[in-house]
N, C-alpha and C positions, 0 to 999 in steps of 0.2 A: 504494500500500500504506500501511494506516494504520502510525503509530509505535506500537510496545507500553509505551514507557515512562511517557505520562501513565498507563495502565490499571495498568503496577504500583504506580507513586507511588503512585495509590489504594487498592488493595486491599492494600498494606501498612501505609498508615492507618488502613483500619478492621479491620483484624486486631490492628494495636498498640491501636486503640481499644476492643478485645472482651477481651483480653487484661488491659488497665487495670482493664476493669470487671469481668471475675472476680475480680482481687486486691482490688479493693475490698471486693466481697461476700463474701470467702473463709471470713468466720466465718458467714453466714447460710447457704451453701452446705453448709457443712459440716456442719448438723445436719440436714441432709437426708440421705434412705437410698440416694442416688446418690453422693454424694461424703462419705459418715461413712467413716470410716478403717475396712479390717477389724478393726484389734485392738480397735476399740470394740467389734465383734459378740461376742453371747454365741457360748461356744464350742460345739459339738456334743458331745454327750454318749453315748460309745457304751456298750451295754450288750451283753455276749459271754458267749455259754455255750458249755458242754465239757460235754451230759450223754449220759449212757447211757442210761438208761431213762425219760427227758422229766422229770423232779423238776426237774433243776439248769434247764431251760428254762424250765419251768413258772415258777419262783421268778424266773428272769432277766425274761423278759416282763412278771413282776408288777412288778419293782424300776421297770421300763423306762416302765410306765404312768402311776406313781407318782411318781417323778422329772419326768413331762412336764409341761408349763406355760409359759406366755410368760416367767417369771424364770428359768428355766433353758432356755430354747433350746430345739433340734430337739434328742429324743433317737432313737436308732436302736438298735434289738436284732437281732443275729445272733451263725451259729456263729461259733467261733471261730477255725476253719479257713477263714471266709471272709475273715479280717481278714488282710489282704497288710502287709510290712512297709511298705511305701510308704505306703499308707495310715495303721498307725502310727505311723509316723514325722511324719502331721500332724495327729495327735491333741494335743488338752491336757488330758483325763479322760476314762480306761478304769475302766470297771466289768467284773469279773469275777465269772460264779459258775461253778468248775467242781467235777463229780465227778471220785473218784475209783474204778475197778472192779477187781479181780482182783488182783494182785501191785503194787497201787503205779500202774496202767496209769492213760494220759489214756482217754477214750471217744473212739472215733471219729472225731465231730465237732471236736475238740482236738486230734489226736497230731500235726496238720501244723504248730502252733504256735511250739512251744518249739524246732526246730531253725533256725525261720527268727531267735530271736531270738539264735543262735551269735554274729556279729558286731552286733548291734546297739547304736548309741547313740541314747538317750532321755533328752535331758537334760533335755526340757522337758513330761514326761510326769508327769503325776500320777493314782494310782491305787486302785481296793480288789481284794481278793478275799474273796469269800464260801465258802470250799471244805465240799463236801458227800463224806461219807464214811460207812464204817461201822464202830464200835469192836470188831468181832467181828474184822476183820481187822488183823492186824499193822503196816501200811503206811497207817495213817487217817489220810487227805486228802491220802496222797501230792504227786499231779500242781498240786492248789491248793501247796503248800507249794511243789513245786519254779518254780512259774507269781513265785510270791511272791518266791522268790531270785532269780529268772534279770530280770526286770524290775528289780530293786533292781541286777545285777550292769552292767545297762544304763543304770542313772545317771536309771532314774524314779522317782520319788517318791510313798511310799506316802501317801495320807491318814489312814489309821489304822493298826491292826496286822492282820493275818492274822485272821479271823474262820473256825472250823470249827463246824460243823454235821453230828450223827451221825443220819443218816437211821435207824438202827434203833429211834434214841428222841430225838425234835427234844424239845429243852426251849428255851423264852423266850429266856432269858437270852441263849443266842449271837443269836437273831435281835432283839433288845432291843440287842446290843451294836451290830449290823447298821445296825438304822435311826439309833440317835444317832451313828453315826460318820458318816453322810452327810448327818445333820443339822449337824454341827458342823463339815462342810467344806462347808455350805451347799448343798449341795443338795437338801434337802429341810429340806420348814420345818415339821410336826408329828408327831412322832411316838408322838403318848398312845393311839393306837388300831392303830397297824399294824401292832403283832405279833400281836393279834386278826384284823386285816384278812388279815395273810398266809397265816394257818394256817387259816382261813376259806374264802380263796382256793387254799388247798394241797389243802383237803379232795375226798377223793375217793369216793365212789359204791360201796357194797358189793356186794354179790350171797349171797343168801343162798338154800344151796342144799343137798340132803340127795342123796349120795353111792348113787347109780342103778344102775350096774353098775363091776366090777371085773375088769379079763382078764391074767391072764400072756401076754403075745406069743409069749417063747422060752420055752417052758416047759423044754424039753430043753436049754440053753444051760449050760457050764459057765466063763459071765460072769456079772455081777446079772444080777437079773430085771427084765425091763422091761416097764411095766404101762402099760396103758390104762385111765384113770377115766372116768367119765362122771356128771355130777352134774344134778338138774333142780333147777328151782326150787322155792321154796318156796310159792308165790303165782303160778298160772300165767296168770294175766290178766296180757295184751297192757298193756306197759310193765312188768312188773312187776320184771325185771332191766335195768341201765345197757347199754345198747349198746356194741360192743366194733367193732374192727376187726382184721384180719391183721394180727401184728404186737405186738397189747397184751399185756400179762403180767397174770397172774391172781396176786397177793399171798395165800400163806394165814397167816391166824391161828391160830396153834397154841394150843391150850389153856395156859392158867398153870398152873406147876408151883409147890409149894411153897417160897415163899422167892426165885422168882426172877419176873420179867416177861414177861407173852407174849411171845412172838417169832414173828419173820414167816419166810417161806421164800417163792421167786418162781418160778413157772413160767410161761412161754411159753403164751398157749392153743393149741390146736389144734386148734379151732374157728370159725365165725362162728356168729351169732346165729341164723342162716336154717335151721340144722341142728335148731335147739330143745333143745341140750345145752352144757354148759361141757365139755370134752373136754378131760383132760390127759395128757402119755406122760411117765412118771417113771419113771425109774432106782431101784432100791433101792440107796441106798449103804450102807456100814459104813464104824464110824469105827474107831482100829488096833484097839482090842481087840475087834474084832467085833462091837461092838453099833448094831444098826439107826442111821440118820442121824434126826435129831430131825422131819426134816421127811418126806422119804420113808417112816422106816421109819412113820409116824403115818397117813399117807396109804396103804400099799403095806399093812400087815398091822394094825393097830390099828381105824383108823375101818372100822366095819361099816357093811353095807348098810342103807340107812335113816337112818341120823345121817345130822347136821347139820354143815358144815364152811361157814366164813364165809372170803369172797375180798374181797378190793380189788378194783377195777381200774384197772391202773397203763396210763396211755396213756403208749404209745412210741411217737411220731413217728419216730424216728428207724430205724425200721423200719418202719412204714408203706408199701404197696406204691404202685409209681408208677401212670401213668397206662395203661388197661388197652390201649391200643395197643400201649404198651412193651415188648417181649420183654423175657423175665425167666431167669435165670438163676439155678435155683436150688440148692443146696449146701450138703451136712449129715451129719453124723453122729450114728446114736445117738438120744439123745432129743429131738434137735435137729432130729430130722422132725417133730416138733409145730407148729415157725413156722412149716417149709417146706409142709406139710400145710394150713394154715389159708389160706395166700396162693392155694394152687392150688384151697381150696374156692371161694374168695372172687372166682376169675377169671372172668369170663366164656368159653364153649366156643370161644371165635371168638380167644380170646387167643393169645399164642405163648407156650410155657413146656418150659422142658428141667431135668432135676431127674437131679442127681449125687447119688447117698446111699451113704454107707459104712458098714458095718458088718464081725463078726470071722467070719463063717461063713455061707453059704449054706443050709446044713443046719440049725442050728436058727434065726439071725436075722435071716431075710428077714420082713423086717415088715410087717403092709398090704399084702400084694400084694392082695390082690381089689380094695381103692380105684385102688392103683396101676393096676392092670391096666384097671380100667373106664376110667381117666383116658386111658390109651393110646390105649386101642380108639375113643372115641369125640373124640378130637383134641383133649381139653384139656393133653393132655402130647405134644409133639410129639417128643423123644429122651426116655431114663432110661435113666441108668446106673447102674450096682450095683457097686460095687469091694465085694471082701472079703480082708477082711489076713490072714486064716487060710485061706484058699482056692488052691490052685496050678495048677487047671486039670483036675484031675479030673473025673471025669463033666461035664466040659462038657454036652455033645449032651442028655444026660439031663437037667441044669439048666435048659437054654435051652427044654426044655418043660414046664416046672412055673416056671420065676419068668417075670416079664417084663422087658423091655427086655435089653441090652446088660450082657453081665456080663464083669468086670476082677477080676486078680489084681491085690493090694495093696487102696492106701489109694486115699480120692476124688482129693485131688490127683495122685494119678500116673494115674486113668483121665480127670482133665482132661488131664493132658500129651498122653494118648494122643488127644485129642480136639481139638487144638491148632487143626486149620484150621479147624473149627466155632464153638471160640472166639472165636476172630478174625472170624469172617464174622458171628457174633451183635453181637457189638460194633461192627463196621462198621456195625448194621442198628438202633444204639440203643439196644442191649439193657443191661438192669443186670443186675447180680451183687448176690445176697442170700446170706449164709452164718447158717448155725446152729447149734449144737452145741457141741464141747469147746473150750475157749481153748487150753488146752495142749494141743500134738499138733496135731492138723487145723487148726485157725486158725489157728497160726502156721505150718505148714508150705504150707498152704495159701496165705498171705498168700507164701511164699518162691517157688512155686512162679508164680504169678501175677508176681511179678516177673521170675522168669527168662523168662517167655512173653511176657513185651509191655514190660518192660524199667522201670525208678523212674519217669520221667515221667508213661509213660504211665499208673500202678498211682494216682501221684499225683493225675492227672487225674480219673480215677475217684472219688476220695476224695470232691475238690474239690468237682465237679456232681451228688454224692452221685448215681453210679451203682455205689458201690461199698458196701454197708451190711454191717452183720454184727450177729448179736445172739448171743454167747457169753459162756460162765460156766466 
């Protein structure tokens, strides 16, 4: 048997002789991209949105473009729901742009945010936010504002101050303060054109269309009334309106009034393009003293047949419908059959779709049954149910052969409860959940009632791999 000792003498010479001659190289080595130390690498730059209706995305993605370049590293743009504290936590510069919608609320793609930052320390974080609002409501930029404390309470460090931007009426200046504040913490190095570049890049695609027909649905109802529009075009050659998807919101421009600025008002379409109509379902509202809503009541009894009414259109990703294998889930009340409406135009027959809808009465505000109905009979809607919160079961027998599908006393979310093991077996099978309609009332009770059937996790999880969308007002 040989001795092992000459073989290790050896090769612990030339290991101590390999080991020699790295320390001697240590500084040429070192400026190599195998042994550069990470705190020389530039750092990751993330860029995060919280929007509701794709604006605060829109603007996120632009920043995120913008910012890119070999002086400033990888940058990366997502929600903001997707950003884990973990992940924060080894960050060195957060960019924020979030909206803010309804009462103060984050958007969807946000709300999972600001609880994860309850214990967090961020002492080596430094940050902006861009918050998008609207000065008509009380609560302008809310959720940015409170994004702006609650990081500051975590010990990160702002780069500039709190930037608000009023979506009803964007002026320069906030987006002027925008770019030099990230010029001046060096991340971006010109800024003489990019509040042109942005609002440029913000702009979006009109549709100009004269008001086609006009129908009261409930006509007998002693609710508002709720109307179906139908508008054509103005220029009926092929291209002559921006293309739209399930999902997008039709902006109108109200006429100027004296003394004051157009103003906008946003509805849902509930339509696809392949129909050949912008189709809207408006509520008339009243404001306390009884006079018509600026937008509805203009839309519902003012604009005549034949006029002209001028739309945006607003792409909302964030409702946008998934993949058509997908079962879909879908859920609404009110006027809020206009998203759920447009999704089911937009599906292919071969799709899987189940559609919850509530309304106050059977009797006068069964809405669309004859789409409905058609949608039934030929297997683009495979359940629908019908809850009515004014309804207690009366003429059932007689109901169940004049409306279609499955009809429930109460509200939607209680004929989901009643619908619980289907839930569950949709979800097992992939399916997302699409809500539309009122925020107060049905979305939140709705959002309660989804928790008590599959319990915070799982309602979480939903959120997360956005099978869980909402688009309410």
């Amino acid at each position: 048997m040989l001795a092992l000792q000459p073989y290790l003498s050896a090769g612990l010479l030339v290991l101590g002789y390999l080991l020699f001659c790295l320390w001697c190289y240590r500084r040429v080595l070192s400026q190599t991209r195998l042994f550069k130390p990470a705190a020389d690498d530039n750092p990751v730059i993330l860029v995060a949105y919280a929007s509701e209706g794709g604006r605060a995305q829109q603007l996120a993605q632009h920043t995120a473009r913008r910012l890119s370049g070999p002086a400033q590293g990888q940058v990366e743009c997502l929600a903001l729901n997707q950003l884990s504290l973990g992940r924060l936590q080894q960050l060195q510069q957060l960019i924020v742009v979030a909206s803010t919608y309804g009462d103060g609320e984050a958007p969807d793609n946000g709300r999972l945010f600001l609880p994860r930052l309850a214990a967090a320390t961020l002492p080596g974080l430094k940050f902006a936010v861009l918050a998008l609002g609207d000065s008509d409501y009380p609560q302008f930029c809310a959720f940015g504002k409170q994004l702006q404390q609650q990081l500051m309470r975590c010990g990160a460090q702002p780069l500039f101050d709190l930037v608000c931007l009023d979506q009803q009426q964007p002026e320069q200046q906030p987006l002027q303060h925008w770019w030099q504040g990230l010029a001046q913490a060096g991340l971006y190095a010109d800024t003489s054109d990019e509040v042109a570049a942005t609002l440029s890049d913000a702009a979006r695609p009109q549709l100009h269309a004269r008001l086609s027909q006009r129908r009261l649905l409930n006509p007998d109802t002693d609710a508002d009334g709720l109307y179906e529009l139908q508008f054509q075009p103005e220029d009926k050659q092929p291209g002559a309106w921006p293309l739209w998807q399930a999902g997008d919101i039709a902006e109108l421009t109200l006429p100027a009034r004296p003394g004051q600025p157009a103003q906008t008002r946003q509805y849902t379409i509930a339509s696809v393009p392949e129909e050949g109509v912008l189709r809207l379902l408006v509520r008339l509202q009243h404001q306390t003293d009884g006079t018509p809503g600026l937008g509805s009541g203009w839309l519902c009894q003012q604009l005549n047949i034949g006029e002209q009414a001028v739309f945006t259109r607003l792409d909302n990703p964030g409702f946008h419908a998934p993949d058509d294998n997908t079962p879909l889930i879908l859920i609404g009340n009110g006027s809020g059959l206009a998203g759920l409406r447009a999704h089911l135009a937009q599906r292919p027959a071969s799709s899987q779709n189940w559609l919850l809808f509530g309304e106050r009465s059977p009797y006068q505000d069964a809405i669309w049954q004859d789409t409905l109905k058609d949608w039934l009979n030929d297997g683009r809607l495979q359940h629908l149910d019908l809850a009515f919160s004014r309804w207690h079961g009366e003429d059932g027998e007689a109901l169940s052969t004049q409306l279609s599908g499955q009809l429930h006393s109460g509200y939607v979310q209680q004929a989901l409860q009643a619908q619980q093991a289907r839930l569950q077996h949709w979800l097992q099978q992939g399916a997302c959940i699409y809500v539309c309609g009122s925020r107060v009332g049905m979305a939140q009770d709705l959002d309660e009632m989804l928790t008590t059937l599959l319990g915070e996790p799982m309602v979480e999880q939903l959120i997360q791999t956005q099978r869980y969308r909402r688009d309410v007002y």
